[in-house]
MIDOSE-1310 file (N, C-alpha, C; in nm, 2 decimals, decimal comma, always signed):
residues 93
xxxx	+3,04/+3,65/+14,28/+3,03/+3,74/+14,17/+2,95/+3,68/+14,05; +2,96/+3,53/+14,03/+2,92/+3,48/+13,92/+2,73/+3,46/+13,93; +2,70/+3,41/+14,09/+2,55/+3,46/+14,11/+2,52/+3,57/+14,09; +2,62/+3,70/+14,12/+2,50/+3,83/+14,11/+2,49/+3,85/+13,95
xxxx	+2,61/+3,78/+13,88/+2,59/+3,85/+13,71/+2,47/+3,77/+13,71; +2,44/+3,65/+13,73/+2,36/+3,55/+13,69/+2,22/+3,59/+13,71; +2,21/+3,65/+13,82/+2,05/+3,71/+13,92/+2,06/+3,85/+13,86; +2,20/+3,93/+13,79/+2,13/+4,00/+13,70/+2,05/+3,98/+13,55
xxxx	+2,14/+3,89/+13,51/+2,08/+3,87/+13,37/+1,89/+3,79/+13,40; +1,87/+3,70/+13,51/+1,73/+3,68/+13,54/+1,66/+3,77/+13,54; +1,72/+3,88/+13,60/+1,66/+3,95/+13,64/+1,64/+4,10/+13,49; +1,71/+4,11/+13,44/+1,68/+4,16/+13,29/+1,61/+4,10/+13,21
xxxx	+1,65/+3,97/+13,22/+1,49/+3,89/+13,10/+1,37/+3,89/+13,11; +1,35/+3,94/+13,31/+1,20/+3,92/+13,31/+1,18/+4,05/+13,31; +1,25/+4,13/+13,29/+1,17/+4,27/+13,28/+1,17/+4,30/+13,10; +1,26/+4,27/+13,07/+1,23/+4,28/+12,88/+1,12/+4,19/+12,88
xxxx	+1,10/+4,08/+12,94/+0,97/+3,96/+12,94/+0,83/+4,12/+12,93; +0,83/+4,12/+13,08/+0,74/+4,21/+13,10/+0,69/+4,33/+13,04; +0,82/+4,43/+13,00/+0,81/+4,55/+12,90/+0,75/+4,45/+12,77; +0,76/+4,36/+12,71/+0,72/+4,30/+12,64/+0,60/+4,28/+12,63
xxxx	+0,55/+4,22/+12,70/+0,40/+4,19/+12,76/+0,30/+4,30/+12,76; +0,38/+4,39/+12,82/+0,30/+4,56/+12,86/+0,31/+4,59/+12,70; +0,38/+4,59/+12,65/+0,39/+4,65/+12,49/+0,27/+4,62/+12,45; +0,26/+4,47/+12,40/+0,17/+4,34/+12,32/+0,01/+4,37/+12,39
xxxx	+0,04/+4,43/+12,52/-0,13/+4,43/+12,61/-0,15/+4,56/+12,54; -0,05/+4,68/+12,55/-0,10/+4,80/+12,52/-0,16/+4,85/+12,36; -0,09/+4,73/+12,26/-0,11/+4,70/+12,13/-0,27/+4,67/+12,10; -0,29/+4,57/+12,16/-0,41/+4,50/+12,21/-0,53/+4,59/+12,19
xxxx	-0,51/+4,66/+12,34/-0,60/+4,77/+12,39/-0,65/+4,82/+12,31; -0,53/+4,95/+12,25/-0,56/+5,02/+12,17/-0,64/+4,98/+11,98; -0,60/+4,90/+11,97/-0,68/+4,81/+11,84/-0,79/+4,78/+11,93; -0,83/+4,73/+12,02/-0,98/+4,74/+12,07/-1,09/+4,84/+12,10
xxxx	-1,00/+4,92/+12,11/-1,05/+5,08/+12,15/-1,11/+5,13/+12,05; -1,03/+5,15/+11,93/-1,06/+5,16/+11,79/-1,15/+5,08/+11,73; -1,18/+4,95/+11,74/-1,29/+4,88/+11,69/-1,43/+4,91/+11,77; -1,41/+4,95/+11,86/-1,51/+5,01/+11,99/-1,58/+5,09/+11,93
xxxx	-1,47/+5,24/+11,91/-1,50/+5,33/+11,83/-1,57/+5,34/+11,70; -1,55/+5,27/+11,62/-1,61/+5,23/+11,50/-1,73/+5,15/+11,55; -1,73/+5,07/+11,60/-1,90/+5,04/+11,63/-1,93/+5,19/+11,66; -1,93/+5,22/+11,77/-1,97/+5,34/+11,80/-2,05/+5,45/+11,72
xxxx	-1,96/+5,44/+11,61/-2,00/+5,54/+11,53/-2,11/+5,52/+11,42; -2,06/+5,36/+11,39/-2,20/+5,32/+11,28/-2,34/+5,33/+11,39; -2,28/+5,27/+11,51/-2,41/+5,28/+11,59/-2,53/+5,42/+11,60; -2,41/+5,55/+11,59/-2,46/+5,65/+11,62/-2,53/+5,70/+11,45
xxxx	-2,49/+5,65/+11,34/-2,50/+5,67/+11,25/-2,65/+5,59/+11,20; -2,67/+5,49/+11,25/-2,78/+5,41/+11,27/-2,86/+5,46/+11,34; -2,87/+5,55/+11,43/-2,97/+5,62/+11,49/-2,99/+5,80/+11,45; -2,89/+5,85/+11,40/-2,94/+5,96/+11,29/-3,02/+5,97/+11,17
xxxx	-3,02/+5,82/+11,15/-3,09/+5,79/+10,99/-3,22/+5,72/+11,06; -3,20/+5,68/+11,18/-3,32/+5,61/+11,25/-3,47/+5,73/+11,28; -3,38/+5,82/+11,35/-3,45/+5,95/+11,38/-3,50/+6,03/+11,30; -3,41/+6,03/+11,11/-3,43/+6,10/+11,02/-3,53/+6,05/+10,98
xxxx	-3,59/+5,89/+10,97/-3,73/+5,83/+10,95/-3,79/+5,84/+11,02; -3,79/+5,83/+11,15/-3,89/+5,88/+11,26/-3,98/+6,00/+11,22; -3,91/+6,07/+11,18/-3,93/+6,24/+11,15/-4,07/+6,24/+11,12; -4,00/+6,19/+10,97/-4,06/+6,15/+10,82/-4,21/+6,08/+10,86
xxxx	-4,20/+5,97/+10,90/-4,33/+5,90/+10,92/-4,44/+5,99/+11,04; -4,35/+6,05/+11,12/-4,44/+6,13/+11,22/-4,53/+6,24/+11,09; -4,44/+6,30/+11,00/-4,51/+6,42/+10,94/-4,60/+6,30/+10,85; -4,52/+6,21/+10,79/-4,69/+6,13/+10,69/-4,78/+6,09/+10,75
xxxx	-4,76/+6,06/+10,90/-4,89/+6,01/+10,99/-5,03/+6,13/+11,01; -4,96/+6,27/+10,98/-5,00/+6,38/+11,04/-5,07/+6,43/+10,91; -5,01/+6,41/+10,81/-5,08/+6,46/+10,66/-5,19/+6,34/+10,63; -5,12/+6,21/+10,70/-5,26/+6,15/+10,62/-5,40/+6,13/+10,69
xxxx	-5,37/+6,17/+10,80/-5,49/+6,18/+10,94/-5,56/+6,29/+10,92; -5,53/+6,38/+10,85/-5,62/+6,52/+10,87/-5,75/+6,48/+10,83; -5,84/+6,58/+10,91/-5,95/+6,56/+10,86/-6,05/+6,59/+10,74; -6,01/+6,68/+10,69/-6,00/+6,72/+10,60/-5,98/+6,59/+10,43
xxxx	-5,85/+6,58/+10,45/-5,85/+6,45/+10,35/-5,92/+6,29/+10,40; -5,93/+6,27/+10,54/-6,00/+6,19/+10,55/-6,16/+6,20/+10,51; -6,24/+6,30/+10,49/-6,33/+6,32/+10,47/-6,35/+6,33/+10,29; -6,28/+6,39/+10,26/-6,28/+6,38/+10,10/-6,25/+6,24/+10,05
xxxx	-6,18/+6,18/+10,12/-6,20/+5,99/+10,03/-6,31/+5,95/+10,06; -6,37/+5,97/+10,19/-6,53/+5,93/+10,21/-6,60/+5,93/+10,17; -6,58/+6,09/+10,08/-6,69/+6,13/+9,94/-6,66/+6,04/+9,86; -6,50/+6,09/+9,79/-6,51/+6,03/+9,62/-6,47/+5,89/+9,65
xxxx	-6,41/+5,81/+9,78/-6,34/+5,71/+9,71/-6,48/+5,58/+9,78; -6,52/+5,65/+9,84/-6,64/+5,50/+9,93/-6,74/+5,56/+9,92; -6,80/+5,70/+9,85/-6,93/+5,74/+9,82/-7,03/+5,76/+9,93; -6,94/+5,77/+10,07/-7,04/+5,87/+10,17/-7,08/+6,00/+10,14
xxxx	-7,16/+5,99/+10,22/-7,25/+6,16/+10,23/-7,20/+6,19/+10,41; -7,27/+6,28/+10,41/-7,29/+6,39/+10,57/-7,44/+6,34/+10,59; -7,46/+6,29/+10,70/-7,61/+6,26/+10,74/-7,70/+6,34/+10,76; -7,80/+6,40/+10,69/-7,88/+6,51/+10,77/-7,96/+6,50/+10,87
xxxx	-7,96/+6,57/+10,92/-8,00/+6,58/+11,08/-8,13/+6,47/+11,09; -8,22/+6,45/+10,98/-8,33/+6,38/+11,01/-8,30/+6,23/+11,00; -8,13/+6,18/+10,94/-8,13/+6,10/+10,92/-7,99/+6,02/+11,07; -8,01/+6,13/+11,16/-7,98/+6,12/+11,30/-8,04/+6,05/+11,35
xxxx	-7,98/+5,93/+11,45/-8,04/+5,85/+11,56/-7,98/+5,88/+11,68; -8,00/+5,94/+11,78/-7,99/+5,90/+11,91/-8,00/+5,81/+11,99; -7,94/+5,76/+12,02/-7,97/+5,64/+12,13/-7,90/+5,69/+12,25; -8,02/+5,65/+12,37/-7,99/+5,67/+12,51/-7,96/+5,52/+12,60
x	-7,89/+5,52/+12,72/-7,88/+5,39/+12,77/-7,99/+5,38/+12,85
């Protein structure tokens, strides 16, 4: 009688041991999950504002390429002309 009380109470410590353990793992996890998530989110939040610049620089690339304004600094800001035709060279290979 006095072994089985004995092999019961062993045998309840290692399972409160264990429920224990499971608890402390499951604690764990979940605080990891959550810190996961929070990267996650700056991450995603870093690529909304990444893309919001992307945008942006695509349309400045596009306004400042035209030809139009590229041709107007040529006038006023470096003092080209348009070549007239007589002042054309062809070259052949």
């Amino acid at each position: 009688m006095k072994n089985k009380l004995f092999t019961l109470k062993i045998i309840l410590i290692l399972l409160t041991s264990v429920i224990f353990m499971s608890a402390l793992q499951l604690v764990l996890v979940r605080h990891k999950s959550r810190m996961v998530f929070m990267k996650l989110q700056t991450l995603q939040q870093q690529r909304d504002a990444l893309n919001v610049e992307w945008g942006q620089l695509q349309l400045e690339q596009s306004t400042l390429a035209q030809h139009n304004r590229i041709e107007t600094i040529a006038y006023k800001k470096l003092d080209m002309i348009m070549p007239t035709p007589h002042d054309i060279i062809i070259v052949k290979p």
